[in-house]
Structure formats: structure tokens, C-alpha cells
C-alpha positions in Angstrom: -1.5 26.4 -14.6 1.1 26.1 -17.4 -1.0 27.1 -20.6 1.4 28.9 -23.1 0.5 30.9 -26.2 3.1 31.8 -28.5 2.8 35.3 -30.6 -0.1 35.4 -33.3 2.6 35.6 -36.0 1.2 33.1 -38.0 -0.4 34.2 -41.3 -3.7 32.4 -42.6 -6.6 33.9 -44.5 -5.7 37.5 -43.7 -5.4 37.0 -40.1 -3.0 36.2 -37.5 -2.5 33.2 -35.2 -0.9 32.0 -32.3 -0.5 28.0 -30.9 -2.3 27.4 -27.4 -0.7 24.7 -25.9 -0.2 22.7 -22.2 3.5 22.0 -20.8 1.0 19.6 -18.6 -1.4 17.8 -20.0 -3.9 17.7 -23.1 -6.9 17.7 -19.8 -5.0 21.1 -18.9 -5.4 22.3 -22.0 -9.0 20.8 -23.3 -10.3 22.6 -20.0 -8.5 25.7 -20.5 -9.8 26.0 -24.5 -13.4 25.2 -23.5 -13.2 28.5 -21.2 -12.3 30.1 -24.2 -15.4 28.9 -26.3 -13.1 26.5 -28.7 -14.2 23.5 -29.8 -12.6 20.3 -28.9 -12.7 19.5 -32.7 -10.3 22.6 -33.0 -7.6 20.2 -31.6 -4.2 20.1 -33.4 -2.9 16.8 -31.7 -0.9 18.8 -29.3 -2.5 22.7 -29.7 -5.2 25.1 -30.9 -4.4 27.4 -33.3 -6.0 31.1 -32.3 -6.5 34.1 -33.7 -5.0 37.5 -32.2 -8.2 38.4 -30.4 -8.6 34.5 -28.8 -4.8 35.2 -27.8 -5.7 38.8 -25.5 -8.4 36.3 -24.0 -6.4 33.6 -23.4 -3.7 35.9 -21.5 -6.2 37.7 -19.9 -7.7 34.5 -18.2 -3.8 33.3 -17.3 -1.9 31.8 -20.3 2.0 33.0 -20.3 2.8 34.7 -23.8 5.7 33.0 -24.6 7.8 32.9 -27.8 7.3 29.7 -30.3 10.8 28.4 -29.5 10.0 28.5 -25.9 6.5 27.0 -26.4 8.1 24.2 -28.6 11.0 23.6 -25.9 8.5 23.2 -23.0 5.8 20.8 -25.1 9.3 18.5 -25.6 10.4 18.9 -22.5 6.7 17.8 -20.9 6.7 14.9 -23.6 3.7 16.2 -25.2 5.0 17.3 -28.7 3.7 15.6 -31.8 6.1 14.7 -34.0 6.3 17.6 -36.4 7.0 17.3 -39.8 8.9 20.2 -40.0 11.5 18.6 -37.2 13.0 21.7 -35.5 12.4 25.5 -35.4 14.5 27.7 -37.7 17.6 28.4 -36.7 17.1 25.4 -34.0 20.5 23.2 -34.6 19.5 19.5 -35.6 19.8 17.2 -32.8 18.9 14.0 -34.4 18.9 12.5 -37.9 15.2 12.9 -38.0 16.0 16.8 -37.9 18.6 16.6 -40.1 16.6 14.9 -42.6 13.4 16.6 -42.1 12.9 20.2 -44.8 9.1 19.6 -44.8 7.3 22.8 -44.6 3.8 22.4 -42.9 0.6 22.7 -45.3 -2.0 21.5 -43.1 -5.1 24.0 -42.6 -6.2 25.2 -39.5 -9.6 24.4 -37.9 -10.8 27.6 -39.7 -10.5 25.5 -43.4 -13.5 23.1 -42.3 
């Protein structure tokens, strides 16, 4: 199994959360999410945001904390990365012109906002 979770460092109506993802496949992770209790309406086009407590579960039954950099690098590398708006990670040097260009910060809500 190659579910990842990055920390829950990620602030959002006074809690934290982490990204649950699949260097796999989106099957992988559906599967894995529903063991979880998450809804497949929860889907972020390539993850599920969770909050800390999900997180313990979701290492508990398997998933391999891993930092966001890391997570980011493998969902590339598998070819399963949405195009972000934000381009690259900080500090991440800009590999294309897309990155170069790209000073977006993200502003979508989670699941939680609906």
C-alpha cells in the first residue's frame, strides 16, 4: 500500500490538517478513505484533507507520515498531481515557467466549509 499523509500543519477553523493521498491510484486511495469513514464527496481532485485525529487513524491502519514536500514529490512522480495553483512548495526551486509564474496562494475551503 502506498497511502501517504503529510503532517496536520495545516491551519483551518481552529484545527489542524494533514493531506491523505495515493502514490498509486485514486482506487488506492478512495478505498483506503472509506476505511476511514470519509466521504467520497471529501475528495480534493488528488487528496483528502484530515484533521489530526483522522491522521493517528490513518497511520494506525498503515499510511506512512511523510513530510508535504515528500508527499508532493511522490504524487508527481506517480502522475497523479493536480495541477496546483500555487505551482511548487516553498523553498521548492521553479522548474518550469508555469512555477515561475505561478504566486497564487490557495483559498479554496476544505470539505469541512460545505
Amino acid at each position: 500500500m502506498a497511502i501517504l499523509v503529510d503532517h496536520a500543519i495545516w491551519p483551518h477553523r481552529g484545527r489542524r490538517w494533514a493531506h491523505l493521498v495515493s502514490d498509486r491510484s485514486h482506487e488506492e486511495l478512495h478505498a483506503f478513505a472509506a476505511r476511514l469513514g470519509l466521504r467520497r464527496e471529501y475528495f480534493q481532485g488528488d487528496h483528502y484533507d484530515v484533521p489530526t485525529e483522522i491522521r493517528a487513524h490513518a497511520i494506525a491502519l498503515g499510511a506512512e507520515a511523510v513530510s508535504s514536500t515528500v508527499l508532493v514529490r511522490r504524487l508527481r512522480a506517480a502522475g497523479l498531481r493536480k495541477r496546483s495553483r500555487i505551482g511548487r512548495l516553498p523553498g521548492e526551486p521553479a522548474t518550469s515557467t508555469a512555477d515561475q509564474s505561478s504566486s497564487v496562494v490557495r483559498t479554496r475551503g476544505c470539505h469541512h466549509d460545505r
